[in-house]
C-alpha positions as CSV (number, residue, x, y, z in Angstrom):
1,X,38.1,103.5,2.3
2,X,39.8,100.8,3.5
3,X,38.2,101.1,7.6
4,X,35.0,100.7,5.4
5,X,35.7,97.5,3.3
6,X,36.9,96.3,6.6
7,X,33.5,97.0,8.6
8,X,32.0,95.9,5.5
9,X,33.3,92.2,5.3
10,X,33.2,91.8,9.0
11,X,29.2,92.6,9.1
12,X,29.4,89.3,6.5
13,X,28.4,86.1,7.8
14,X,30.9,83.7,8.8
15,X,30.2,81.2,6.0
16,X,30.4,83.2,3.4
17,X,33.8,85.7,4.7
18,X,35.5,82.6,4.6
19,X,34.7,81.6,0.9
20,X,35.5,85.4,0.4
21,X,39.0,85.1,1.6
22,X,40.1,82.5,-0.8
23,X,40.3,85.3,-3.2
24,X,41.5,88.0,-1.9
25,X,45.0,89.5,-2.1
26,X,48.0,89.3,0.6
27,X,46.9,92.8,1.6
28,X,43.2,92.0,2.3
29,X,43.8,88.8,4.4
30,X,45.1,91.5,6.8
31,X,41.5,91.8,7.7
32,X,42.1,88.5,10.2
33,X,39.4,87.1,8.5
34,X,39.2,83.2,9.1
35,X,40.0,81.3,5.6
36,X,39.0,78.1,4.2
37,X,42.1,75.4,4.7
38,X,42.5,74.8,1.5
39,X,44.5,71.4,2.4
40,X,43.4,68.4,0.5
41,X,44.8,66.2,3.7
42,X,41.4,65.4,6.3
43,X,41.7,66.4,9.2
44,X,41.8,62.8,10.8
45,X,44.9,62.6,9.3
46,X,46.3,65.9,10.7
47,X,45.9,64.3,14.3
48,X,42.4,65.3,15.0
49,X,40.6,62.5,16.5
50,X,37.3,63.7,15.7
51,X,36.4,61.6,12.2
52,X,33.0,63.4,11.1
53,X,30.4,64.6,12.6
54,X,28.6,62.1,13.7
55,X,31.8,61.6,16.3
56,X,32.1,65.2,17.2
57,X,30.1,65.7,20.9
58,X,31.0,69.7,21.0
59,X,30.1,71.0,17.7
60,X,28.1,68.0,15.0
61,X,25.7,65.3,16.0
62,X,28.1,63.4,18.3
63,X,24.6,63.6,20.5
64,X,22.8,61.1,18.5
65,X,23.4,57.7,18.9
66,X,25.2,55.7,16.5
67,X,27.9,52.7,16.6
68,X,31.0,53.7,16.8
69,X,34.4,52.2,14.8
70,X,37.2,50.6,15.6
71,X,40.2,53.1,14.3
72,X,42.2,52.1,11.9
73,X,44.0,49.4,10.8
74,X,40.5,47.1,12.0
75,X,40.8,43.4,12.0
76,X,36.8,43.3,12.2
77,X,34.2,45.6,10.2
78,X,36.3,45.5,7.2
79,X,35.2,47.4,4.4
80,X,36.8,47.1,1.2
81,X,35.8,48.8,-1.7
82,X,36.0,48.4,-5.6
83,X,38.0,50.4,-7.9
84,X,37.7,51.2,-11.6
85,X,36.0,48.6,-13.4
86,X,32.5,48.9,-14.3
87,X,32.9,52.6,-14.6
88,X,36.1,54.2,-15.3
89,X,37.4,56.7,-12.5
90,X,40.7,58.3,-11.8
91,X,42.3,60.0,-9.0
92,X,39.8,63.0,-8.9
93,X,36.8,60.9,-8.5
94,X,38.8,59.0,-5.6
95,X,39.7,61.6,-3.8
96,X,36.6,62.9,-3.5
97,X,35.3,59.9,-2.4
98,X,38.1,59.1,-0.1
99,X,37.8,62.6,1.7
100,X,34.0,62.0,2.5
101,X,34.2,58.6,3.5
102,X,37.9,57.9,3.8
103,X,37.5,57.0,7.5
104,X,34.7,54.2,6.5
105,X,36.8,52.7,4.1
106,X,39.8,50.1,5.0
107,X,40.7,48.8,1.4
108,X,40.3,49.6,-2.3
109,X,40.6,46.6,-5.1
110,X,41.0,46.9,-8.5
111,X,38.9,44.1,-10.0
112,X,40.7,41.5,-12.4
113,X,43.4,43.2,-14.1
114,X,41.7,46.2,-15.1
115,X,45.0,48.2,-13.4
116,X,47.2,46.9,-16.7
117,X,44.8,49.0,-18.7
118,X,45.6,51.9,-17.0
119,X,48.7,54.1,-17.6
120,X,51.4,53.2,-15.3
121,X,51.3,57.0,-13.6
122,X,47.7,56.9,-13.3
123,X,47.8,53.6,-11.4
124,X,50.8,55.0,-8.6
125,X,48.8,57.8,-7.8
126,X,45.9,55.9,-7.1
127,X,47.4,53.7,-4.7
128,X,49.6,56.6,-3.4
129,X,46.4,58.3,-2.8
130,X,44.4,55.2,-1.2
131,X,48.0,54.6,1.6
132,X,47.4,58.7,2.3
133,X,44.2,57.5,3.7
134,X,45.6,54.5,5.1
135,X,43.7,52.3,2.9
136,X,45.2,49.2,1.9
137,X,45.1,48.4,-2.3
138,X,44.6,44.8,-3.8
139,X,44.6,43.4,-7.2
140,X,41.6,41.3,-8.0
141,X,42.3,38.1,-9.3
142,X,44.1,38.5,-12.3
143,X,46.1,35.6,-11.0
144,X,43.6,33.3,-12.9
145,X,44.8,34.7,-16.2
146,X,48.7,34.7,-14.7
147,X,48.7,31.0,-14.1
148,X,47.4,30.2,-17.8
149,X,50.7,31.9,-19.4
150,X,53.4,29.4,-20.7
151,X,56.3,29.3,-17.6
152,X,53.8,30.7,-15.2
153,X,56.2,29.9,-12.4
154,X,58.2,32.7,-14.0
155,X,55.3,35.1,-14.3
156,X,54.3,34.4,-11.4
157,X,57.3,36.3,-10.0
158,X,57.3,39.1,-12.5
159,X,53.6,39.8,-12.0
160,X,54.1,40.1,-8.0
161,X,57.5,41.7,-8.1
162,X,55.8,44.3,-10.7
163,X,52.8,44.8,-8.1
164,X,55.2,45.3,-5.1
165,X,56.7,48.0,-6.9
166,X,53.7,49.7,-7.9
167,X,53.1,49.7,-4.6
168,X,50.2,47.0,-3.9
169,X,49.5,45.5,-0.2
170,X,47.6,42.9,-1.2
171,X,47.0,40.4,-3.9
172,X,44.3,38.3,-4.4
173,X,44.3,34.5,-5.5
174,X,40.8,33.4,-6.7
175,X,40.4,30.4,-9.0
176,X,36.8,30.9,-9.8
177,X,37.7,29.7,-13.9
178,X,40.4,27.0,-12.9
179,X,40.7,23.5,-11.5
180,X,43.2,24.2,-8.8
181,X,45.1,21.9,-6.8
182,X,44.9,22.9,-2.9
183,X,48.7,22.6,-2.3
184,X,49.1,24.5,-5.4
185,X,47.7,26.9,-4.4
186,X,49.4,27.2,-0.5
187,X,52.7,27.2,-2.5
188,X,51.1,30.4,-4.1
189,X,50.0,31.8,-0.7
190,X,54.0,31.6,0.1
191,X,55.3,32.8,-2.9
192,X,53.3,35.9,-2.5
193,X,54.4,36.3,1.6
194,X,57.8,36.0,0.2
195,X,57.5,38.7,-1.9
196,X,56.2,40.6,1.6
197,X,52.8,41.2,-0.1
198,X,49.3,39.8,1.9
199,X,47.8,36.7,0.1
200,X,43.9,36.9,0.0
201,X,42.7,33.6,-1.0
202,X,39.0,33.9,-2.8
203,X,37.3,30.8,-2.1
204,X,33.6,29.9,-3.3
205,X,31.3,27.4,-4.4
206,X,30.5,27.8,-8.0
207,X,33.1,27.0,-10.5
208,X,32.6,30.0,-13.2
209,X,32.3,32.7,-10.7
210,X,34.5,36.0,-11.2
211,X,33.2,36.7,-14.5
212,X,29.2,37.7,-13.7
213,X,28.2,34.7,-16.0
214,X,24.8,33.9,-16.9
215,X,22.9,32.4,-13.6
216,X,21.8,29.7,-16.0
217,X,25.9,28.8,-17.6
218,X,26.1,28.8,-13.3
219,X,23.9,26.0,-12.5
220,X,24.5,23.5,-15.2
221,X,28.7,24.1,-14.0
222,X,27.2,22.8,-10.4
223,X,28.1,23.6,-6.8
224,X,31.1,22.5,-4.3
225,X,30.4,21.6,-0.9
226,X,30.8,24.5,1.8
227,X,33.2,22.1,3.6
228,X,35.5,22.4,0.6
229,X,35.4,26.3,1.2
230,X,35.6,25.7,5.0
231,X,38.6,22.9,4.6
232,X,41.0,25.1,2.1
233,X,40.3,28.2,4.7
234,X,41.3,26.6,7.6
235,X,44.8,26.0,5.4
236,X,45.0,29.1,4.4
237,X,44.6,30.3,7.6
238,X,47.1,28.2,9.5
239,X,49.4,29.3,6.2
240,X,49.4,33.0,7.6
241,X,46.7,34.3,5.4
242,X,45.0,37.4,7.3
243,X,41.5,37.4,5.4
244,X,39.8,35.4,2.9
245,X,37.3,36.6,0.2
246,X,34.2,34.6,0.0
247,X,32.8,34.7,-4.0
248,X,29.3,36.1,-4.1
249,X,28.2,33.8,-7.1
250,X,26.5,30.7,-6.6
251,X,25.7,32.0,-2.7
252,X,24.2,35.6,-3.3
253,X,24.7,36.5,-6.9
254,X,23.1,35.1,-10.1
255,X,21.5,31.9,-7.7
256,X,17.3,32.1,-7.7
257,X,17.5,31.5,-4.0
258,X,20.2,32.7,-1.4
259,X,22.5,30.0,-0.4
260,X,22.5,31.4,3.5
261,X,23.2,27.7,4.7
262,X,26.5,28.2,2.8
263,X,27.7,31.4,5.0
264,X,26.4,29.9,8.3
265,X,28.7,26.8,7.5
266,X,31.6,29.1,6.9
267,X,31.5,31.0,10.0
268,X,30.4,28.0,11.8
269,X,34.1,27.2,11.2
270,X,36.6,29.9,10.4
271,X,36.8,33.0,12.9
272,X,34.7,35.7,11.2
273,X,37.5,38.6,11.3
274,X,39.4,36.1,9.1
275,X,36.3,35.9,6.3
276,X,35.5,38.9,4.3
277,X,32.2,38.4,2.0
278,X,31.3,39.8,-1.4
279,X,28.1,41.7,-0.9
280,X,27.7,44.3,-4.1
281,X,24.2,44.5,-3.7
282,X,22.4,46.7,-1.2
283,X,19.8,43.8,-0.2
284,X,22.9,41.4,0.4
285,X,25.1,43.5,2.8
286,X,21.9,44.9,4.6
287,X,21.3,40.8,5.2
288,X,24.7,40.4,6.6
289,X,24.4,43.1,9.1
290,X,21.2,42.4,10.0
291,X,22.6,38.6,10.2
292,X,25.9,39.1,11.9
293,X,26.3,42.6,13.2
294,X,28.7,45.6,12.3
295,X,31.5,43.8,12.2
296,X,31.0,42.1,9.7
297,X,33.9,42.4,6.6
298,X,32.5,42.8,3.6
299,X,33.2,43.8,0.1
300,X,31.2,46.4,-1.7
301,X,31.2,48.5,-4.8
302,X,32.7,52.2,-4.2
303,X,29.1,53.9,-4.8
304,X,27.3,51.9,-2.2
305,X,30.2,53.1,0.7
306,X,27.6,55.7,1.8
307,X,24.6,53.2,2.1
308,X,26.8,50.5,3.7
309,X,28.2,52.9,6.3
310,X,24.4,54.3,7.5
311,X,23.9,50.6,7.9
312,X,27.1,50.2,10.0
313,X,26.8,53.0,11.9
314,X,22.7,52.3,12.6
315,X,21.6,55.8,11.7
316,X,19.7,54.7,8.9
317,X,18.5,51.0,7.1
318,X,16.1,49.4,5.4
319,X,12.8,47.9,6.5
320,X,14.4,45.2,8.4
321,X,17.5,47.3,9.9
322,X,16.3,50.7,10.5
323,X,16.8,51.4,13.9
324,X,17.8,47.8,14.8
325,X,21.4,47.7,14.1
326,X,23.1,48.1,17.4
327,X,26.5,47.6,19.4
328,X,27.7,47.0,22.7
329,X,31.0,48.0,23.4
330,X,33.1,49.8,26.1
């Protein structure tokens, strides 16, 4: 009876033997039948070097052409992505999408302080998750609402000591609501290093910005110059700060007209691996790789990762990009 079962499942396709095996007893896996890995770990994190399939030459579509990706950590190509905030997900719905597109994805922010919401547990093992796919986390920038408390010099430390230990790499310092003196704000930039976290300064032109206010409540606020933005990086920059978010509003986001002469006076300027831009909008991040190539940073939502890395990769685009997004590298 047994010699039969075994012919039986070995006449099977391969496929579906495999997805057979994950149910069968001790006894039948004596059959040598090939099982599942039922590992949640990827396998580019097991020491494979092969990251999908578009990389894989033997056996996937390595034979197409596509762009390839500077492993892990990058300084240039950035992606960062955006955690729970205008819809709630939890560590499932990450790791789902972390073990499709982990390898596409360099950093995960939770927006404002939407992670003070969150049970404390909840909030470890989504940043324990995000470092098993070496993905850096951030805060957004609660810091505007820190720096309004009475004794905010004292907050100030609690808040990043209390990040550290939830296990944060990175904090950002935006100031989209406040008036904000610049040397204020350096002496912020330190007293995060000192707590050995990464300061990410977000600098923009619209005062307002962070809070997806009316484009009309935007204009009658008024713009800064781009020098301002290109003046306090430069600081920042010689301050040790790795990467600076550039605010969306007032440039791409609630304005009736792009302000493109705004980006091209930024990167006229500051070194575009140290510039990271806020593009949450499929025409907007298709504009900056058309624009500046695949190595662009840029910030996106987590549902767009998919779109954002067809784009990268130039296996897909829109009308403008498809099949003109291309590399040259060694």
């Amino acid at each position: 009876m047994f010699g039969n079962c075994k012919a039986f499942l070995a006449s099977l396709p391969r496929t579906l033997t495999r997805d057979i095996h994950i149910g069968l007893s001790p006894f039948a896996r004596g059959f040598n039948i090939q099982a599942r890995s039922l590992t949640t770990t990827p396998k580019y994190y097991q020491g494979n070097t092969i990251h999908n399939l578009l990389q894989d030459q033997g056996n996937g579509f390595g034979f197409i052409r596509s762009n390839p990706r500077e492993p892990k950590p990058r300084a240039r190509g950035v992606t960062e992505i955006r955690g729970p905030y205008y819809a709630a997900y939890g560590k499932r719905h990450l790791q789902d999408v972390l073990e499709t597109m982990g390898y596409h994805i360099d950093g995960l922010k939770f927006a404002g302080g939407s992670f003070s919401l969150m049970p404390e547990s909840r909030v470890r093992e989504l940043i324990d998750l995000a470092h098993e796919h070496d993905v850096y986390v951030s805060t957004g920038g609660w810091i505007e609402h820190i720096l309004t408390q009475p004794n905010s010099s004292y907050v100030v430390d609690r808040y990043l000591s209390k990040c550290k230990d939830l296990g944060f790499d990175v904090v950002e310092l935006s100031a989209g609501f406040l008036s904000f003196p610049p040397d204020d704000w350096l002496r912020l930039v330190d007293k995060v290093h000192s707590h050995t976290l990464k300061a990410k300064p977000e600098l923009g032109i619209q005062f307002g910005a962070g809070g997806d206010t009316a484009t009309r409540e935007l204009e009658a606020a008024g713009t800064s110059s781009p020098s301002k933005v290109v003046s306090l990086g430069q600081r920042f920059i010689d301050a040790g700060v790795e990467r600076i978010m550039i605010e969306s509003e007032g440039i791409t986001e609630n304005v009736r007209n792009w302000r493109t002469d705004v980006i091209q006076a930024i990167l006229k300027d500051l070194p575009m691996e140290k510039v990271m831009f806020e593009a949450a909008d499929p025409p907007v991040f298709n504009w900056y790789v058309r624009e500046f190539g695949i190595d662009v940073n840029l910030f996106v939502d987590h549902s767009q990762i998919v779109q954002l890395s067809c784009l990268r990769s130039g296996i897909w685009g829109m009308a403008d990009t498809f099949g003109k997004i291309v590399s040259f590298r060694d």
